[in-house]
Backbone as ProteinMPNN parsed JSONL, in Angstrom:
{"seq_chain_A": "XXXXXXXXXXXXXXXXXXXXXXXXXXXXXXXXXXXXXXXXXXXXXXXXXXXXXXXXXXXXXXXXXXXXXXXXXXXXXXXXXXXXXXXXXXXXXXXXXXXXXXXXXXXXXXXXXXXXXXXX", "coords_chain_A": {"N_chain_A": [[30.363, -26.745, -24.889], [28.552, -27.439, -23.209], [28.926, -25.663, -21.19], [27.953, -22.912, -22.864], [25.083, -23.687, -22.861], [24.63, -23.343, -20.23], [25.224, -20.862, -19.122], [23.168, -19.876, -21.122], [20.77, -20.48, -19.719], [21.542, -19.342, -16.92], [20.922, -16.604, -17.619], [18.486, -16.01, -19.116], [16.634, -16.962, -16.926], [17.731, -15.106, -15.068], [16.138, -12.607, -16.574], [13.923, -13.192, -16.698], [13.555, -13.006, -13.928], [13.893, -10.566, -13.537], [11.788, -9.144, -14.586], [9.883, -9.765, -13.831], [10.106, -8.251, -11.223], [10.369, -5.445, -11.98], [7.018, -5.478, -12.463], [6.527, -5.707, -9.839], [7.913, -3.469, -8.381], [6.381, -1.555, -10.038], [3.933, -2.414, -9.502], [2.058, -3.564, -10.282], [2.158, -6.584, -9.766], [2.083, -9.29, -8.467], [2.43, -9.11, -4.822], [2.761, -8.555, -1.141], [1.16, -9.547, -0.729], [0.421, -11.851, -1.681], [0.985, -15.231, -4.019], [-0.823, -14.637, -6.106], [-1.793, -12.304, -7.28], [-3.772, -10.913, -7.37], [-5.621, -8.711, -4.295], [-6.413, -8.287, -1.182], [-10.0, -6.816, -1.07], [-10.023, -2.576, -0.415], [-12.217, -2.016, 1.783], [-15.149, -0.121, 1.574], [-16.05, 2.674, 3.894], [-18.186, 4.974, 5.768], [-18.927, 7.886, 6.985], [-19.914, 8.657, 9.977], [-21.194, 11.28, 10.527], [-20.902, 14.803, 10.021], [-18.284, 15.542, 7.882], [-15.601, 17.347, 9.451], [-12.965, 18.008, 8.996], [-9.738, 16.944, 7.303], [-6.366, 15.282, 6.849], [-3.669, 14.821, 5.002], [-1.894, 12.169, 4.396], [1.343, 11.19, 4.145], [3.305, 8.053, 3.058], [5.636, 5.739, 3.236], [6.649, 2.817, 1.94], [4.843, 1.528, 0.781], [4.207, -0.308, -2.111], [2.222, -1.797, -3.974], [-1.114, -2.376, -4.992], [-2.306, -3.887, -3.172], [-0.882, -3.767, -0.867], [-1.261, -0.878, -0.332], [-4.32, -1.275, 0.006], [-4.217, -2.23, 2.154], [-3.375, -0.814, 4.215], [-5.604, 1.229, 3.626], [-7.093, -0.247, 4.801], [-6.355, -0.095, 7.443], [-6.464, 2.602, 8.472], [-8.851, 2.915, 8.123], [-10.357, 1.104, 10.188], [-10.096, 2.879, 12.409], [-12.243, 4.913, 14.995], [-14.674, 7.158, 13.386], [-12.592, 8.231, 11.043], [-12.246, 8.185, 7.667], [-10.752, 7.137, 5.029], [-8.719, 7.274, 1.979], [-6.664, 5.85, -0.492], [-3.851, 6.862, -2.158], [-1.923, 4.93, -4.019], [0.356, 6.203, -6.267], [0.837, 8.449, -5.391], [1.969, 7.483, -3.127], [0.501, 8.141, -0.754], [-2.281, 9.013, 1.582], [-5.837, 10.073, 2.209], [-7.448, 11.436, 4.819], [-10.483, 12.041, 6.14], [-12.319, 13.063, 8.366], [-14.971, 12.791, 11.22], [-15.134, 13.818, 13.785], [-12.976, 14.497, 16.53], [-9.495, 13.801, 16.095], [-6.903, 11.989, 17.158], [-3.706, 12.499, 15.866], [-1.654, 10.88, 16.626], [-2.449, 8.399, 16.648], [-3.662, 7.801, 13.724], [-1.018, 7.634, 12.69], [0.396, 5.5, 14.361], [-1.453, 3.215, 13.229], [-1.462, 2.968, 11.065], [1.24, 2.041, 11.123], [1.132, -0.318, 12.332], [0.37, -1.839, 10.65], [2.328, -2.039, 8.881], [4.098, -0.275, 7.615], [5.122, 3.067, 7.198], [4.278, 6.543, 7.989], [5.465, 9.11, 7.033], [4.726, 12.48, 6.446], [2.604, 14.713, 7.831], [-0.026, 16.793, 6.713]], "CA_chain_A": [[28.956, -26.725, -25.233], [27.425, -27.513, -21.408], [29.334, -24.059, -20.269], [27.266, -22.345, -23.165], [23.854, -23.998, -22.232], [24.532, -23.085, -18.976], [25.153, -19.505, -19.695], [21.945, -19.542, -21.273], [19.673, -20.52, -18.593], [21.117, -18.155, -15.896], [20.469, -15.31, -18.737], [16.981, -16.541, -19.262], [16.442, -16.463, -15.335], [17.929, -13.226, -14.758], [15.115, -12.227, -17.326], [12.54, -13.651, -16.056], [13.74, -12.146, -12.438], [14.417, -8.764, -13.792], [10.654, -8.508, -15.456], [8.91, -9.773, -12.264], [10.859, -7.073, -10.051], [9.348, -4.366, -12.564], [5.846, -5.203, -12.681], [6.174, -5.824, -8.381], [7.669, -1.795, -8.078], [5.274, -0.454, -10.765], [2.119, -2.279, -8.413], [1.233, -4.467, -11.324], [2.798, -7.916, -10.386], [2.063, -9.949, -6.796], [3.365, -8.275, -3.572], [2.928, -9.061, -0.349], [-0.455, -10.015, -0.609], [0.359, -13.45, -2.028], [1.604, -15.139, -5.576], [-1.893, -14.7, -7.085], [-1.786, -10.967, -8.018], [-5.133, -10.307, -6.089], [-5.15, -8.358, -2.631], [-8.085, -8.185, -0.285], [-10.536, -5.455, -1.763], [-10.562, -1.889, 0.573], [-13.367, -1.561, 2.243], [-15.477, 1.343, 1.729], [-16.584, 3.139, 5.237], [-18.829, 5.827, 5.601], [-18.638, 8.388, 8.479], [-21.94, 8.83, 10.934], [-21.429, 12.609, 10.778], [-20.434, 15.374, 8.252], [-16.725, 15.737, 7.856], [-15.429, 18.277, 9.83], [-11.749, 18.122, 8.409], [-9.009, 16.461, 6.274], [-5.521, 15.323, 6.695], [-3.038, 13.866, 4.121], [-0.59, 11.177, 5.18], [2.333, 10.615, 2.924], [3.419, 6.994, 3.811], [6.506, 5.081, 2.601], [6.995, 1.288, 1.964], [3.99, 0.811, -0.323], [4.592, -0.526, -3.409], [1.344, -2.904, -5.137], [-2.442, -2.294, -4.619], [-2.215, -4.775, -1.848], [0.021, -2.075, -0.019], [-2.578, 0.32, -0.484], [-5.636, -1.505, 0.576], [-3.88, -2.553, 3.626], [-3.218, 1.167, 4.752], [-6.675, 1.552, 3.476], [-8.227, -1.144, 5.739], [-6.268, -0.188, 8.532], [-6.761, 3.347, 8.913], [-10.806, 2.77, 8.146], [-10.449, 0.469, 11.313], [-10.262, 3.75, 13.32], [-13.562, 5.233, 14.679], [-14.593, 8.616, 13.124], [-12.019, 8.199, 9.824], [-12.542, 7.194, 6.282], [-9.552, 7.276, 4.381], [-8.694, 6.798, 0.59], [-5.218, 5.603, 0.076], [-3.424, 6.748, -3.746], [-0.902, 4.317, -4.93], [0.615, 6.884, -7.239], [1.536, 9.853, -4.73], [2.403, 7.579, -1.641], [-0.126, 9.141, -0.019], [-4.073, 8.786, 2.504], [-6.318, 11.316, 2.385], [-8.07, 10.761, 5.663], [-11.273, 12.588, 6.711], [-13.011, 12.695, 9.947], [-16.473, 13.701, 11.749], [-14.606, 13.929, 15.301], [-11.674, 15.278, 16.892], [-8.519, 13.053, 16.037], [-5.192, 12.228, 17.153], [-2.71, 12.205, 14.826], [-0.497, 9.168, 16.788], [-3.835, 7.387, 16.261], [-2.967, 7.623, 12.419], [0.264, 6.89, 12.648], [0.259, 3.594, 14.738], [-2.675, 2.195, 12.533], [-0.752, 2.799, 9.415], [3.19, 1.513, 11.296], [1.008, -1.4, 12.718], [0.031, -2.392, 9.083], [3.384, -2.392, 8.432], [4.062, 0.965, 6.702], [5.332, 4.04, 8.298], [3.849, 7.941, 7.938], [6.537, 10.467, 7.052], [4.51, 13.601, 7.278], [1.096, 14.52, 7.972], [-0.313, 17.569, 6.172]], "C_chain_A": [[28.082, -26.646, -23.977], [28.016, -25.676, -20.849], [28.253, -22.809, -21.167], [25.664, -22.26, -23.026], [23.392, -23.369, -20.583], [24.318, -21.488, -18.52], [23.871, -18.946, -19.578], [20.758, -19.416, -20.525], [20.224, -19.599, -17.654], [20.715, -16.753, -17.174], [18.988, -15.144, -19.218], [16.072, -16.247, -17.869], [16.339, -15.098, -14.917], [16.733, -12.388, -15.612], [14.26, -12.11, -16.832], [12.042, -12.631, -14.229], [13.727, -10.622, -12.917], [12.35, -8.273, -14.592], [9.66, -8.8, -14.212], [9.454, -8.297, -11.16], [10.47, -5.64, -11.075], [8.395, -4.557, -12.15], [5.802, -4.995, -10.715], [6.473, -4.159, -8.114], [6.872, -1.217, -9.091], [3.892, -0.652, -9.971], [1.661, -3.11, -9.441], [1.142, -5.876, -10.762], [2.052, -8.141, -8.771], [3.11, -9.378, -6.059], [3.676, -9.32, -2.55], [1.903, -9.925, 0.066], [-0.159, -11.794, -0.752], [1.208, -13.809, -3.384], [0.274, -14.936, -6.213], [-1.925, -13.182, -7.748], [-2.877, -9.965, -7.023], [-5.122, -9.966, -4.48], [-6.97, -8.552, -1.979], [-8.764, -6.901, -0.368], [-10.557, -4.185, 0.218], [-11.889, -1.761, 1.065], [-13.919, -0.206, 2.772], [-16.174, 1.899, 3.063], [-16.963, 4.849, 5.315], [-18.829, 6.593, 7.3], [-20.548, 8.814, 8.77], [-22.389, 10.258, 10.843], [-20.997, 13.138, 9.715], [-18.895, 15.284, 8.844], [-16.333, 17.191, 8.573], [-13.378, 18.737, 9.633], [-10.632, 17.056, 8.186], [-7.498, 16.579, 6.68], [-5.114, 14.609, 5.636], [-1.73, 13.891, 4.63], [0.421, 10.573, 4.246], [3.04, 9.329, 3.658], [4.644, 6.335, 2.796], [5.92, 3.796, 2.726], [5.497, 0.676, 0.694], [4.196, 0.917, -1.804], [3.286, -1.217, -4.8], [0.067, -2.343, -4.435], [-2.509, -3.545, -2.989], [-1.999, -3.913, -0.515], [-1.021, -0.893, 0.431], [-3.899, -0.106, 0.223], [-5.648, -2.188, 1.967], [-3.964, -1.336, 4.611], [-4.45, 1.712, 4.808], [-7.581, 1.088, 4.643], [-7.735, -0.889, 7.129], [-6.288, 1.235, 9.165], [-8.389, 3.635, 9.3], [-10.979, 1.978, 9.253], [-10.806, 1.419, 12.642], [-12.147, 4.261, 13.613], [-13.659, 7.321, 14.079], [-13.479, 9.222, 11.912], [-12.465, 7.237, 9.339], [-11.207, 7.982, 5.695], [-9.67, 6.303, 2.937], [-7.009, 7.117, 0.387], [-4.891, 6.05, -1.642], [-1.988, 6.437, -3.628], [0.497, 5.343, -5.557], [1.441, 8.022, -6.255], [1.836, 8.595, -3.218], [1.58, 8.06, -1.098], [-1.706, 8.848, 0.553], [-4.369, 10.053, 2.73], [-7.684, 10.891, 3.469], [-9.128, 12.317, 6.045], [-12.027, 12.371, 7.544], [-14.154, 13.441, 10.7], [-16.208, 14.17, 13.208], [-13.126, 14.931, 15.322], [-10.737, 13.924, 16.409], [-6.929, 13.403, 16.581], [-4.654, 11.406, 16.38], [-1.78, 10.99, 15.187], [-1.694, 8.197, 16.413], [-3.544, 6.794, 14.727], [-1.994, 6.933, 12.323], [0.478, 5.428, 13.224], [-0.72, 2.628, 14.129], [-1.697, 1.912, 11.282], [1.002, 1.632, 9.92], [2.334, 0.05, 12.005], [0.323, -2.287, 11.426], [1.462, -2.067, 8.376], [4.364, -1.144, 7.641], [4.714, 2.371, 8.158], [5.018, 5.942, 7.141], [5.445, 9.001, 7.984], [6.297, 11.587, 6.834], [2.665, 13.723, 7.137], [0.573, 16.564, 7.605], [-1.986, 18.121, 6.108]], "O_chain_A": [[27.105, -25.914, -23.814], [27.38, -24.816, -20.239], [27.757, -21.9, -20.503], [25.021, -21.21, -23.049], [22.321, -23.089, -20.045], [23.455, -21.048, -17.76], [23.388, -18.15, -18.772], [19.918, -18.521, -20.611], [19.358, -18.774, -17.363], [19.744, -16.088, -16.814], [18.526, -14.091, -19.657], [15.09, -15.51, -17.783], [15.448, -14.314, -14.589], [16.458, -11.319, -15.067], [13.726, -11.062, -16.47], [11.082, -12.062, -13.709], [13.431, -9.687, -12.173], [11.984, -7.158, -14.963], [8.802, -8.021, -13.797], [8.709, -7.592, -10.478], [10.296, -4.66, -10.351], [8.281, -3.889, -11.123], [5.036, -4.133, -10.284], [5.535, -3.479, -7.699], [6.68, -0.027, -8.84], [3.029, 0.197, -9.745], [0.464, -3.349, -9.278], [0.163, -6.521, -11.137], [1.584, -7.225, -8.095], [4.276, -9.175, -6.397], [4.336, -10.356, -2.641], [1.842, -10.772, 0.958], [-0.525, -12.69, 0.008], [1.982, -12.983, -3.867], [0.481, -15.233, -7.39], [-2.137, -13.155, -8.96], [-2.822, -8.93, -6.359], [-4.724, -10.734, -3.604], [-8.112, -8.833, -2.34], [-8.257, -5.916, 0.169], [-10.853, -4.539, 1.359], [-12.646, -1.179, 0.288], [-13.583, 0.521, 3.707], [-17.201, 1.241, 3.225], [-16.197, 5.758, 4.994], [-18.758, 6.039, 8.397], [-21.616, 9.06, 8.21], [-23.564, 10.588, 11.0], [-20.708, 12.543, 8.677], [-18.519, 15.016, 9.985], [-16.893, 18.179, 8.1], [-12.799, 19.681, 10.17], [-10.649, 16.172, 9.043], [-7.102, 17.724, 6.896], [-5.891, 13.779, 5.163], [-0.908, 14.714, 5.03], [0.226, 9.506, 3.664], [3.363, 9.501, 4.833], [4.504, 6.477, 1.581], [4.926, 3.566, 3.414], [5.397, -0.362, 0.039], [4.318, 1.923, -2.502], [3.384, -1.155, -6.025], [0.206, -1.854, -3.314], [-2.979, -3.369, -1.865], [-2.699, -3.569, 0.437], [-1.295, -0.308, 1.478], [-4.489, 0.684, 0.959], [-6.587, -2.565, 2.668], [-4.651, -1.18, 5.621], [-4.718, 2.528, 5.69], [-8.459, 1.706, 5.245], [-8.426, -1.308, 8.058], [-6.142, 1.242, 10.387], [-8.943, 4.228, 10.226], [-12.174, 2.086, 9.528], [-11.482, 1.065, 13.608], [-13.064, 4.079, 12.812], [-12.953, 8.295, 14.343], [-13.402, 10.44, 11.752], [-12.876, 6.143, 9.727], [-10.824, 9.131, 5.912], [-10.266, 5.247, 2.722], [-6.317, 8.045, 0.805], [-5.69, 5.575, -2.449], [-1.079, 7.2, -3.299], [1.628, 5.052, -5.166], [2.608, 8.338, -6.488], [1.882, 9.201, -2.147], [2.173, 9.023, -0.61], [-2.397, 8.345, -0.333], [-3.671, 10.944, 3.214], [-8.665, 10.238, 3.113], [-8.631, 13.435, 6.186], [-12.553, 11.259, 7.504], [-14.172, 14.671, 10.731], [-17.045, 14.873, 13.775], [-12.54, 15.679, 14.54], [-11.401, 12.889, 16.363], [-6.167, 14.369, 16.522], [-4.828, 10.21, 16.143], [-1.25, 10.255, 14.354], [-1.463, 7.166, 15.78], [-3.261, 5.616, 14.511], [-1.977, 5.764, 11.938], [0.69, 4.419, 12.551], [-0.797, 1.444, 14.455], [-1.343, 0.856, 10.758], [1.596, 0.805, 9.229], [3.171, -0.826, 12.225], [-0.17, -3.406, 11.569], [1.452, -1.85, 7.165], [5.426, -1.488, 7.121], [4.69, 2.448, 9.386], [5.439, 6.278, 6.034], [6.164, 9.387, 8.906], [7.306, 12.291, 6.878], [1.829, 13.038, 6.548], [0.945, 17.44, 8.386], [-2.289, 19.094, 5.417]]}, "name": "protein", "num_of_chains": 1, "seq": "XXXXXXXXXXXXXXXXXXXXXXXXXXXXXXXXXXXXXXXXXXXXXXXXXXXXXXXXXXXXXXXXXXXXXXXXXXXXXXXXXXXXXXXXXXXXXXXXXXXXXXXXXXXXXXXXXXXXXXXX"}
């Protein structure tokens, strides 16, 4: 009878574990951000000049809105990019009123933890 009780609770567990580890790779559940669910909102940044052209940065390792508004907040850290990060494609669509270098990108995004695998 205790070996079947026992049973039950890791089977119950494993449940419980197996439905949290969905909602965390779909982006629904708490990441890295914290256990509350809530990340630190992106902050929107506006460029001083017109846009004078557009890359898109396909980026691994993000998985939750958290992910995203980190990448978000840390490419908008740069001067002369605004960037909008989508969840959905992996992917920052960064526009800029200046000249840019592209390692500039890349070490903002791999020093937020994330790394750029191509730039388009």
């Amino acid at each position: 009878m205790a070996d079947v009780i026992i049973v039950l609770i890791v089977i119950i567990l494993l449940g419980l574990a197996l439905k949290g580890s969905i909602k965390h790779f779909k982006g629904e559940g708490p990441c890295c951000g914290g256990g509350s669910g809530s990340s630190k909102k992106a902050k929107t940044k506006f460029l001083d000049g017109p846009v004078i052209g557009r890359k898109t940065l396909k980026i691994s390792g993000m998985h939750c809105e958290h992910c995203a508004n980190t990448v978000t907040n840390a490419l908008n850290g740069l001067d002369g990019i605004t960037a909008k990060v989508n969840l959905k494609d992996n992917s920052a669509e960064v526009s800029y009123d200046r000249e840019i270098d592209l390692a500039d990108l890349k070490n903002a995004v791999k020093n937020a933890g994330y790394e750029v695998t191509s730039i388009s």
